[in-house]
NUVOVO-768231 format. One record per atom (N, C-alpha, C): x, y, z; residue in one letter. Coordinates in steps of 0.05 Angstrom, whole numbers, padded with zeros to 5 digits, always signed. Last residue first. Example, Ala and Ser with C-alpha at 12.3 -4.5 7.8 and 13.67 -1.06 7.14 Angstrom:
BEGIN
+00257-00045+00142S;+00273-00021+00143S;+00258+00001+00157S;+00264-00114+00156A;+00246-00090+00156A;+00264-00066+00156A;
# end
This chain:
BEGIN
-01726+01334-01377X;-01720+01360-01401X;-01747+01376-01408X;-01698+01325-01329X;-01724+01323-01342X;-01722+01342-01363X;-01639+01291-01312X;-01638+01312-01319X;-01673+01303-01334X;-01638+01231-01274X;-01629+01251-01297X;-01642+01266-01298X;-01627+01202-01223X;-01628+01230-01223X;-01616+01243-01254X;-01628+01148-01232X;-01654+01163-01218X;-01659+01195-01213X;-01587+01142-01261X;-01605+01127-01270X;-01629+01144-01258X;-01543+01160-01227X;-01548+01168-01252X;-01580+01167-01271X;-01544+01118-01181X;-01550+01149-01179X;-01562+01170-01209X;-01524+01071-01209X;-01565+01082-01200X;-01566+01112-01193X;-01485+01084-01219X;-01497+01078-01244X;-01524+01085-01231X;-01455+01090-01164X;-01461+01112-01181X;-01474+01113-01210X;-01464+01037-01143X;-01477+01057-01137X;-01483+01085-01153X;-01430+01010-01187X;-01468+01001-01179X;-01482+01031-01168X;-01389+01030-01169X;-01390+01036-01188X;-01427+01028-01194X;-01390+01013-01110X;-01388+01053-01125X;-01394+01050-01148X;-01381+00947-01122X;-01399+00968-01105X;-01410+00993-01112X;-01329+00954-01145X;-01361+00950-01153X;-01385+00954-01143X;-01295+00971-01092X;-01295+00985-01124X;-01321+00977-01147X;-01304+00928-01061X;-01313+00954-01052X;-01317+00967-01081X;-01289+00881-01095X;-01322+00880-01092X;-01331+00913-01075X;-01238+00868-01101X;-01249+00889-01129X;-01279+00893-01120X;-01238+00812-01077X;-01225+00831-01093X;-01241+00850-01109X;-01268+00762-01069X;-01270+00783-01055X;-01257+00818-01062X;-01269+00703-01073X;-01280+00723-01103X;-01291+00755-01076X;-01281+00660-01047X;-01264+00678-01036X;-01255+00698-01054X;-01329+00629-01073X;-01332+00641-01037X;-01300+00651-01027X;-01370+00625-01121X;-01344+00640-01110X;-01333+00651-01079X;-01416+00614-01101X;-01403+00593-01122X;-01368+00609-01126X;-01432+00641-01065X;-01430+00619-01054X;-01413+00603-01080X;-01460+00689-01092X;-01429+00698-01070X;-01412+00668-01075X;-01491+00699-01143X;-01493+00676-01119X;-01465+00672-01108X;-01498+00747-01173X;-01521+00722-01162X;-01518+00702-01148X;-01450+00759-01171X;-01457+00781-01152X;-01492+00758-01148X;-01413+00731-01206X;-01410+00726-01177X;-01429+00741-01163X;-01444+00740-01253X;-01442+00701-01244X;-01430+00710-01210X;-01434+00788-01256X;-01462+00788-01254X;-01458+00756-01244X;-01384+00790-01269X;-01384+00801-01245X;-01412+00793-01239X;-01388+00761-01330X;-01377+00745-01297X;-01377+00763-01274X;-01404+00798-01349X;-01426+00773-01346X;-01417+00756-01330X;-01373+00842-01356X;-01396+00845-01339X;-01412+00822-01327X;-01325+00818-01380X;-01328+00819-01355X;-01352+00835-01332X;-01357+00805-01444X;-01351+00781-01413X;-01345+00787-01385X;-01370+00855-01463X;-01392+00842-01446X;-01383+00823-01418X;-01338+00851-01509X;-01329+00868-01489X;-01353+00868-01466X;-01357+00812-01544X;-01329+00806-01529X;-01327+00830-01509X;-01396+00821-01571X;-01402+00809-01547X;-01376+00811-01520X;-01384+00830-01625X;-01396+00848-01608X;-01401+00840-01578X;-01377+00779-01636X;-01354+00790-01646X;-01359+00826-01621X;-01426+00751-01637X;-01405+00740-01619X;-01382+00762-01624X;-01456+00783-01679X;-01450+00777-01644X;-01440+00771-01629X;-01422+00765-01724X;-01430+00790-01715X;-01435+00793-01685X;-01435+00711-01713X;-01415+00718-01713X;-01411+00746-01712X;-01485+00709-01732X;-01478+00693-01706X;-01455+00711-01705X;-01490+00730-01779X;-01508+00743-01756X;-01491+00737-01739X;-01478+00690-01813X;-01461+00725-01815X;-01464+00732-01785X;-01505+00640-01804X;-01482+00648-01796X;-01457+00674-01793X;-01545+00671-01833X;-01555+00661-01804X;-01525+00671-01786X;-01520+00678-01875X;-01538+00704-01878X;-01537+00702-01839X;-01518+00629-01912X;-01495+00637-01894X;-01502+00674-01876X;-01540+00566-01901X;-01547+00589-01892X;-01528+00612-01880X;-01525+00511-01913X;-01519+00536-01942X;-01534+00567-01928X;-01534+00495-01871X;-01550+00481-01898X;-01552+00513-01911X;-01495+00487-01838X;-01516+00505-01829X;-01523+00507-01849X;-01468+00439-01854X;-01467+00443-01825X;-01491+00466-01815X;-01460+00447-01906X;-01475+00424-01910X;-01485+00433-01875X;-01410+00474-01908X;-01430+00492-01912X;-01457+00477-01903X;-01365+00460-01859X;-01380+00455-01879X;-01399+00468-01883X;-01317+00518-01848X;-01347+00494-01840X;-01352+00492-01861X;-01275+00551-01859X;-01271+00524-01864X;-01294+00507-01851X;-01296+00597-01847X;-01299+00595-01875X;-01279+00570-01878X;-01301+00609-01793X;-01321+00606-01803X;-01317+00596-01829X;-01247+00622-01781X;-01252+00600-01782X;-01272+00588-01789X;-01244+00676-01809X;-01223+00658-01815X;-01233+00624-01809X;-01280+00698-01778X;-01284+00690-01804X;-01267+00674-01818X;-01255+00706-01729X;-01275+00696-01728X;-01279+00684-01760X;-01208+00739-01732X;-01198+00706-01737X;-01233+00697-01730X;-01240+00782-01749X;-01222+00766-01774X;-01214+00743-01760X;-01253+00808-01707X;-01271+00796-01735X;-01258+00772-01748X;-01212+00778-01648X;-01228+00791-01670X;-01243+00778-01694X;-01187+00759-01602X;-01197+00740-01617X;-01224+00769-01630X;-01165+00803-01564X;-01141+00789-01588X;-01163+00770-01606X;-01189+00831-01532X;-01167+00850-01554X;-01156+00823-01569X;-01220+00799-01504X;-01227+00826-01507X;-01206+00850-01532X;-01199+00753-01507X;-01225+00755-01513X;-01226+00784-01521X;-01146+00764-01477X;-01148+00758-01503X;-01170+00760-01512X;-01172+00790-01429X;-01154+00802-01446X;-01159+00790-01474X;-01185+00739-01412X;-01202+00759-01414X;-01194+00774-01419X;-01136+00701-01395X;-01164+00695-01421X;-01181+00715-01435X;-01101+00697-01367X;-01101+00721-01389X;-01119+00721-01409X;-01153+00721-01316X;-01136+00727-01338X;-01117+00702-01347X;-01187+00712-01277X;-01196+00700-01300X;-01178+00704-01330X;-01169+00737-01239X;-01165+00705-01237X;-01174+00696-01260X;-01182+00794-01230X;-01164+00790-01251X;-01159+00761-01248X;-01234+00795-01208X;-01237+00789-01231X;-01198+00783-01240X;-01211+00746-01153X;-01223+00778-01166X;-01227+00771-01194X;-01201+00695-01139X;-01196+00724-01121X;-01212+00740-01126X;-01212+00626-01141X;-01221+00658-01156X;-01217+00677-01136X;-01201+00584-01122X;-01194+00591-01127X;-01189+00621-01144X;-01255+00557-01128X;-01246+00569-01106X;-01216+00582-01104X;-01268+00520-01177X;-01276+00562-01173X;-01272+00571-01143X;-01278+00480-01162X;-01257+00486-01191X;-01257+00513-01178X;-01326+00471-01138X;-01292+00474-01126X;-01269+00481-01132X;-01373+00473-01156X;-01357+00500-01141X;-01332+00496-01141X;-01394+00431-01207X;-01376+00432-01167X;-01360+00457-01173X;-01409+00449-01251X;-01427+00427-01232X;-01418+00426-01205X;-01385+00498-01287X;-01392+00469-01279X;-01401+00461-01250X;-01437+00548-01313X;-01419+00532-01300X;-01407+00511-01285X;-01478+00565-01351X;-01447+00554-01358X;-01429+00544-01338X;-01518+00613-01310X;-01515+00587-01333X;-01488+00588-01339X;-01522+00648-01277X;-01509+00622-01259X;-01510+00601-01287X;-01547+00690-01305X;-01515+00691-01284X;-01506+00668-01285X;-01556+00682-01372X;-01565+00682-01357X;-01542+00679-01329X;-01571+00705-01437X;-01554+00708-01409X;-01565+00700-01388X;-01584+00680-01494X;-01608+00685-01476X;-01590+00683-01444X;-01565+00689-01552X;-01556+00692-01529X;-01569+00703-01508X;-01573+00647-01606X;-01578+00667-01594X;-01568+00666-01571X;-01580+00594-01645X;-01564+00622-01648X;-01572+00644-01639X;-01613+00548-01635X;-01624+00577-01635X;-01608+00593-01647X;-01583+00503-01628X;-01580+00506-01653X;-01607+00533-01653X;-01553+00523-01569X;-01549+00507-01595X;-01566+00511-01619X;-01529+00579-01551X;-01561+00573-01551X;-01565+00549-01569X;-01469+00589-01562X;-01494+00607-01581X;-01522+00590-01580X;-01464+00519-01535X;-01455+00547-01542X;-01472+00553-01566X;-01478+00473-01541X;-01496+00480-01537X;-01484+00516-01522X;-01430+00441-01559X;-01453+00440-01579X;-01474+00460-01561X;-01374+00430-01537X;-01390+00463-01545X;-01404+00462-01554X;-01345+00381-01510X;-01379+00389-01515X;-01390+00418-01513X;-01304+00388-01463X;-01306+00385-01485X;-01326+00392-01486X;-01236+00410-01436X;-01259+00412-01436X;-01268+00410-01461X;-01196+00363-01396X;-01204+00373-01426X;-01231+00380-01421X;-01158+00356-01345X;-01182+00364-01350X;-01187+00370-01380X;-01114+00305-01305X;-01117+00334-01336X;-01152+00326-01338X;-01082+00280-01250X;-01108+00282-01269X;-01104+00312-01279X;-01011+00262-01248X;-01040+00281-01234X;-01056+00283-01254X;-00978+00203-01249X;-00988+00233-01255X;-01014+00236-01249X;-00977+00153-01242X;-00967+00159-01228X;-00971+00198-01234X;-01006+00124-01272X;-01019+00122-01250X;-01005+00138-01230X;-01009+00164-01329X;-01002+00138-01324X;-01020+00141-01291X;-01032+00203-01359X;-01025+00177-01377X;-01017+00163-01359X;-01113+00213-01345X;-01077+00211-01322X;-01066+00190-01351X;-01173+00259-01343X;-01154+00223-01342X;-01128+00235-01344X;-01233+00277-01355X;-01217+00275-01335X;-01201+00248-01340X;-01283+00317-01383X;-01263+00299-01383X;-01239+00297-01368X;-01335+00366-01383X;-01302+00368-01370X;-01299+00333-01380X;-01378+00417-01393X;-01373+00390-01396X;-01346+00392-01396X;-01416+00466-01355X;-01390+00460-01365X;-01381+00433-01367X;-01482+00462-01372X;-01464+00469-01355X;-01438+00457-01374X;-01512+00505-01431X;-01508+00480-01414X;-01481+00479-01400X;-01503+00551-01461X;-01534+00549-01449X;-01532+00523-01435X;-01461+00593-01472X;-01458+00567-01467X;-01481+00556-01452X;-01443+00645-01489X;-01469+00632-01477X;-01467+00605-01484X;-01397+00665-01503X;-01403+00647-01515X;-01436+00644-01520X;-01378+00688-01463X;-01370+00701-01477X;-01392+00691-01510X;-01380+00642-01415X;-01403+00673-01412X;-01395+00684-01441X;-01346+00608-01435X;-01375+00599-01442X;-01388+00627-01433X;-01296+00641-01422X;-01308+00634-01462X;-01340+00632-01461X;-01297+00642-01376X;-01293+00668-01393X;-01307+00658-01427X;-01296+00590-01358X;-01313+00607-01348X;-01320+00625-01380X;-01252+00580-01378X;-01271+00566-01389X;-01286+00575-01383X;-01215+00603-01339X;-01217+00609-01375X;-01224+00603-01382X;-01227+00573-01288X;-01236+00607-01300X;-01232+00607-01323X;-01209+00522-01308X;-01230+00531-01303X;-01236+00550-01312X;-01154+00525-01307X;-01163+00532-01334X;-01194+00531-01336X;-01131+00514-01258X;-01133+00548-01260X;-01149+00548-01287X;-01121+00459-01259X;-01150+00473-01242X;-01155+00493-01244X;-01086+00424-01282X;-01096+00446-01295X;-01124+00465-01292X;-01073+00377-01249X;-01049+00396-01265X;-01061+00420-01274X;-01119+00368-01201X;-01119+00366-01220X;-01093+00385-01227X;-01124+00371-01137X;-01107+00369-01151X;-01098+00365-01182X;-01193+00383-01130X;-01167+00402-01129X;-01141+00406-01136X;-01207+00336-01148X;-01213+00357-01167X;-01194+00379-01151X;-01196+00298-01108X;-01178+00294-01136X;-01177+00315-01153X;-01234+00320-01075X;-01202+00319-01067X;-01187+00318-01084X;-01275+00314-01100X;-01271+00339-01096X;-01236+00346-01082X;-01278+00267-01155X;-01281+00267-01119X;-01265+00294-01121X;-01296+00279-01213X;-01271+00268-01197X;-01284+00275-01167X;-01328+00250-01284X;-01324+00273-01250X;-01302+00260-01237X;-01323+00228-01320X;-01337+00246-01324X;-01334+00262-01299X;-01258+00195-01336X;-01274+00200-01331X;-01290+00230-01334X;-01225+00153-01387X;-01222+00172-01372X;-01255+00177-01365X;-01173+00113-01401X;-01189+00107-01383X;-01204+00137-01375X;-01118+00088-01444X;-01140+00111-01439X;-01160+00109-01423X;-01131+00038-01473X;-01107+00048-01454X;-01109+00072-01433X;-01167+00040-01517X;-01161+00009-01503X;-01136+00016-01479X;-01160+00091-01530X;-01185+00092-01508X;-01182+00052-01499X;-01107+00131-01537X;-01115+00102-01547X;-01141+00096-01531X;-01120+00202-01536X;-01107+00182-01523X;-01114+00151-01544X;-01167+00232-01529X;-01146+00251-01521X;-01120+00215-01508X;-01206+00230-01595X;-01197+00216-01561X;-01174+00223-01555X;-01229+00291-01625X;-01201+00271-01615X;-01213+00264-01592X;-01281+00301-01652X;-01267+00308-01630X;-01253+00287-01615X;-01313+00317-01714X;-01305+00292-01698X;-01278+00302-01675X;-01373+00312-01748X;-01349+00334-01733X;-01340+00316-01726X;-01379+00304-01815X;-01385+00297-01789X;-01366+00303-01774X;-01400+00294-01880X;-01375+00303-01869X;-01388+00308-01844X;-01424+00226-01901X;-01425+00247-01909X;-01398+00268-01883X;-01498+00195-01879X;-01466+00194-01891X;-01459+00223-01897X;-01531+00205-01825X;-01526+00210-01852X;-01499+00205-01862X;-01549+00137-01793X;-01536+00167-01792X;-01525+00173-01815X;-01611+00110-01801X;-01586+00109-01805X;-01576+00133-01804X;-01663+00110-01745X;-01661+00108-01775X;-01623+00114-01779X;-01720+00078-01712X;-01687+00079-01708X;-01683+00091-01746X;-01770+00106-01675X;-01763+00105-01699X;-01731+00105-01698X;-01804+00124-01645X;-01811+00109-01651X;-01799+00106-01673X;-01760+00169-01623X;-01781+00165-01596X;-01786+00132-01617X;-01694+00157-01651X;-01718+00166-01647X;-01745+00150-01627X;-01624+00142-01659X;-01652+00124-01650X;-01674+00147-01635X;-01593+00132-01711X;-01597+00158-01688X;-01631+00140-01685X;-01536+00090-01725X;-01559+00093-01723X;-01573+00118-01701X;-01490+00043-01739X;-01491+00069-01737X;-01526+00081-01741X;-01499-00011-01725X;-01499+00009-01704X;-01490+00041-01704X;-01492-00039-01772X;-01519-00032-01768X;-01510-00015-01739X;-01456-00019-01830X;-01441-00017-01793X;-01466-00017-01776X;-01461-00020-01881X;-01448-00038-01866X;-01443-00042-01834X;-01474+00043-01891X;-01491+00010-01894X;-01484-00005-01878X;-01436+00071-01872X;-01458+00067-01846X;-01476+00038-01860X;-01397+00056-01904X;-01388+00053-01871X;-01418+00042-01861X;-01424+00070-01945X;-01419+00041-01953X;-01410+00029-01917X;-01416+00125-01947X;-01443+00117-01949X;-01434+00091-01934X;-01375+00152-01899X;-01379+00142-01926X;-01403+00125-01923X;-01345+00203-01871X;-01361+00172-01855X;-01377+00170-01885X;-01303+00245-01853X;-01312+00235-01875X;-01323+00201-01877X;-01291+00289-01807X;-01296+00271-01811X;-01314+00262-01832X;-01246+00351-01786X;-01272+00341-01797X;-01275+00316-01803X;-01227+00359-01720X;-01224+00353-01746X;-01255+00339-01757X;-01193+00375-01665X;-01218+00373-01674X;-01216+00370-01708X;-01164+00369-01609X;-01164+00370-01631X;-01188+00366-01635X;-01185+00389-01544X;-01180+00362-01559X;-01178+00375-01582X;-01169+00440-01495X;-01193+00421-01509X;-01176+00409-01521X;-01152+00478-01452X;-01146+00461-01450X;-01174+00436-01465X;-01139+00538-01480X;-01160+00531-01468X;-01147+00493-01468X;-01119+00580-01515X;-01108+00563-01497X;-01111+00550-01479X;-01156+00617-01555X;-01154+00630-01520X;-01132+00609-01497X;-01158+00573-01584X;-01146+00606-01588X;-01139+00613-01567X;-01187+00536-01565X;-01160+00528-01571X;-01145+00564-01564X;-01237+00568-01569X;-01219+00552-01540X;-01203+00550-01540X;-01246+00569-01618X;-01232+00585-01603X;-01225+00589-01587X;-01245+00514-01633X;-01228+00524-01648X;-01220+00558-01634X;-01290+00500-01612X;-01272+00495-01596X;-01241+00510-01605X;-01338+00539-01639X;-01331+00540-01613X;-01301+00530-01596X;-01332+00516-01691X;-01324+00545-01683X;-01313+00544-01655X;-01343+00459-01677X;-01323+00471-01677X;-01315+00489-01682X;-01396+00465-01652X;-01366+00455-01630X;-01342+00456-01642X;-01430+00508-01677X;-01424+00503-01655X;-01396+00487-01639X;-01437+00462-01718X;-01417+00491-01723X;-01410+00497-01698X;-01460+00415-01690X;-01434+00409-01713X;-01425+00444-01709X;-01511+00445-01684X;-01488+00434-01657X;-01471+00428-01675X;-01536+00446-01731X;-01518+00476-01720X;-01503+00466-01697X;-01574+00400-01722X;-01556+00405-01754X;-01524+00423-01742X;-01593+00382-01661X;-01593+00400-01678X;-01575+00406-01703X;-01604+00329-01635X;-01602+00355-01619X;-01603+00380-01638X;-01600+00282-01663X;-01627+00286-01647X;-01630+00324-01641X;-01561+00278-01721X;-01563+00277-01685X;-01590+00291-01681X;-01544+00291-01775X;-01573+00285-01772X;-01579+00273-01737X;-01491+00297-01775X;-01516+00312-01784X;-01547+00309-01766X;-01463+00271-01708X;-01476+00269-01743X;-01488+00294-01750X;-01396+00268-01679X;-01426+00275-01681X;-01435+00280-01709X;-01338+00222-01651X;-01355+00237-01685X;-01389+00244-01670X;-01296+00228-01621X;-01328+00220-01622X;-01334+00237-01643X;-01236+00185-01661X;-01255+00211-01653X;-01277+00204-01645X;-01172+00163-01656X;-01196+00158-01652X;-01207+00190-01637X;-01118+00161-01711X;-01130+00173-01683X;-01167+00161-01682X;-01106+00142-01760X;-01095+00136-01745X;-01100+00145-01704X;-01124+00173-01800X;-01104+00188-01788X;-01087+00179-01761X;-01183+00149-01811X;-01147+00133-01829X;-01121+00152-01808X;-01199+00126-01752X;-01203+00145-01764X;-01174+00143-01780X;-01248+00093-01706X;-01227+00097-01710X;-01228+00108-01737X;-01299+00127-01668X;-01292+00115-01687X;-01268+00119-01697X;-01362+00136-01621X;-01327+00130-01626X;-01322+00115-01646X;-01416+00173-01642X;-01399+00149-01641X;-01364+00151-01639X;-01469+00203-01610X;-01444+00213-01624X;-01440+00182-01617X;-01523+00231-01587X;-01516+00206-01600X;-01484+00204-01620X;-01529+00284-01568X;-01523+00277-01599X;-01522+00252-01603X;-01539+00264-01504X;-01564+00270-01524X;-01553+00269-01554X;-01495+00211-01484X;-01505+00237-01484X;-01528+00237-01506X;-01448+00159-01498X;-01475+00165-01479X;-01471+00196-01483X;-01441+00127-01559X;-01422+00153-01534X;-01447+00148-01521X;-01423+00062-01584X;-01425+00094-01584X;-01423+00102-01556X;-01354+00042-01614X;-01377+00049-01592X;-01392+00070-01599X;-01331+00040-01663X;-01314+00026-01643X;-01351+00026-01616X;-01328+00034-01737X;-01349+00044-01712X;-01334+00028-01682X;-01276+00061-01787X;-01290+00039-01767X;-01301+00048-01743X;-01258+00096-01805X;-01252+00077-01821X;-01270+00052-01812X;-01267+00173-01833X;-01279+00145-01822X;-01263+00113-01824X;-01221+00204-01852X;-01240+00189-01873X;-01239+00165-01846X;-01217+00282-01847X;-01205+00258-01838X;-01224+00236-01845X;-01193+00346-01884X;-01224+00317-01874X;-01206+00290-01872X;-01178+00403-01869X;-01168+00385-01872X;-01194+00354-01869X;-01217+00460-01897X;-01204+00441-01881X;-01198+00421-01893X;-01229+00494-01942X;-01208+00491-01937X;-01198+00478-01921X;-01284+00520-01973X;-01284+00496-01955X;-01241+00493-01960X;-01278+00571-02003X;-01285+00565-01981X;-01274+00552-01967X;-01264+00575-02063X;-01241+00561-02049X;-01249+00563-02019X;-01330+00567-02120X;-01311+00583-02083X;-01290+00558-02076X;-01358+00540-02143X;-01326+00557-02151X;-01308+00572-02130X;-01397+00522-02121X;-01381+00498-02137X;-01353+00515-02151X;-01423+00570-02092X;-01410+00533-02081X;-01387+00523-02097X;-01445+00609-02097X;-01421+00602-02120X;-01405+00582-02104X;-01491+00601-02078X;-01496+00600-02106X;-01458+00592-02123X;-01478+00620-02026X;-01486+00594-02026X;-01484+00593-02057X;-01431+00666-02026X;-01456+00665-02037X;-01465+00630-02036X;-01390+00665-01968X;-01385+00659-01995X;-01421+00657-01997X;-01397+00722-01920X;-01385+00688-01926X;-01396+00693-01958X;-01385+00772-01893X;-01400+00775-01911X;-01381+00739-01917X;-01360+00806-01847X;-01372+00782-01843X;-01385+00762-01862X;-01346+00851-01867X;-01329+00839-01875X;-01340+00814-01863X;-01402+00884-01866X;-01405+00865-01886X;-01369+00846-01889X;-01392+00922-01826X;-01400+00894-01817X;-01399+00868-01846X;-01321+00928-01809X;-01347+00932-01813X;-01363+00915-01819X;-01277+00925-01752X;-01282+00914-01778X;-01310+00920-01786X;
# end
């Protein structure tokens, strides 16, 4: 696709563009807030679902809002095991009334902006719903959906996901095996930098153990396929052009860019996971497949490298 099909709506023709096309779900009530850096609140929501809503105006950055849901919206794509995601409409008159909606600064508490606010399904009723931030390495092997690791791998190297892999963990009853959702893409594309500063061992989660299960590169399929031939220009812009504009303050020149790279990036991911196993054996310790055939191919890149031709 060329490049200006990246080309978003003129900030100027706001008020005549059919842009904004999502669906907005209307705040109804503050239930908690969340622990982490956005300061995000649980809040019940007219659709009858409860979301952690994150603000505008969160500590961490305006662009974490585009960030999680470009980002999860293509998690989803790839069949990634995440939460719905919807936009959220938290009304002046909510946050008057609700003194705990509030982003609390080094010396300074002030009110969270009213206005449209990401908001990422509770994967459940949370008065029923119990879920956690880690599992004992015994429980983490049996999880229903331990292979969706690697495909989370594949997105956040695809991604740069500049913080480790945030996971959710819970069971509908006592008698089924723990599910993993992976949540919190606010600090995909470098959060609110929009850049991709690679690094081997960034993005991944916290216990190896998910990742013992890796043979070779093909353990990361069918994710890395789809990345590489199925999530193109066009479903990139497709979903770019239901953010709020309010989300990257009418900068659509920033968000062309982002997306231009990310769109160019896709044939990168399986260098950036051979590079996540070749810096440290240990986070893949039976990632053995395919390592003679990488080898030759290392070798014959340096051969190249040291014996060109002096003109």
């Amino acid at each position: 696709m060329p490049r200006n099909a990246f080309s978003l709506v003129c900030p100027c023709d706001l008020d005549k563009s059919p842009h904004f096309e999502a669906k907005v779900v209307r705040a109804l009530e503050q239930i908690r807030r969340m622990r982490g850096g956005s300061q995000s609140h649980l809040m019940r929501c007219s659709d009858g679902n409860y979301y952690v809503v994150k603000f505008q105006n969160n500590p961490q950055h305006r662009r974490v809002l585009v960030n999680e849901f470009l980002g999860t919206m293509l998690a989803a794509r790839l069949g990634l095991p995440t939460v719905p995601v919807e936009i959220i409409n938290v009304s002046e008159a909510l946050v008057l009334f609700t003194p705990e909606l509030v982003v609390e600064q080094p010396r300074v508490r002030i009110s969270c902006r009213p206005g449209l606010q990401f908001g990422s399904r509770y994967p459940g009723d949370p008065r029923r719903l119990t879920l956690l931030d880690v599992l004992p390495d015994e429980l983490l092997r049996g999880i229903e959906n331990l292979h969706d690791f690697a495909g989370m791998l594949v997105f956040d190297k695809w991604t740069c996901n500049t913080d480790s892999r945030q996971v959710i963990f819970g069971r509908p009853n006592s008698n089924a095996d723990y599910h993993a959702w992976m949540i919190d893409q606010g600090f995909c594309f470098n959060a609110g930098e929009w850049s991709f500063p690679d690094a081997p061992l960034r993005s991944l989660y916290l216990r190896p153990t998910v990742y013992e299960q890796v043979r070779g590169i093909d353990s990361f399929e069918p994710w890395l396929t789809k990345v590489e031939s199925q999530i193109g220009a066009q479903v990139l812009l497709d979903i770019a052009k239901t953010i709020p504009r309010e989300w990257y303050e009418c900068d659509s020149e920033s968000l062309q860019r982002l997306l231009e790279q990310l769109d160019s990036r896709r044939s990168r991911v399986r260098e950036l996971l051979w590079s996540a196993r070749n810096s440290n054996p240990r986070v893949f310790p039976n990632w053995t497949d395919g390592l003679t055939q990488m080898s030759d191919q290392l070798a014959d890149s340096h051969f190249l490298c040291t014996h060109r031709a002096v003109p």
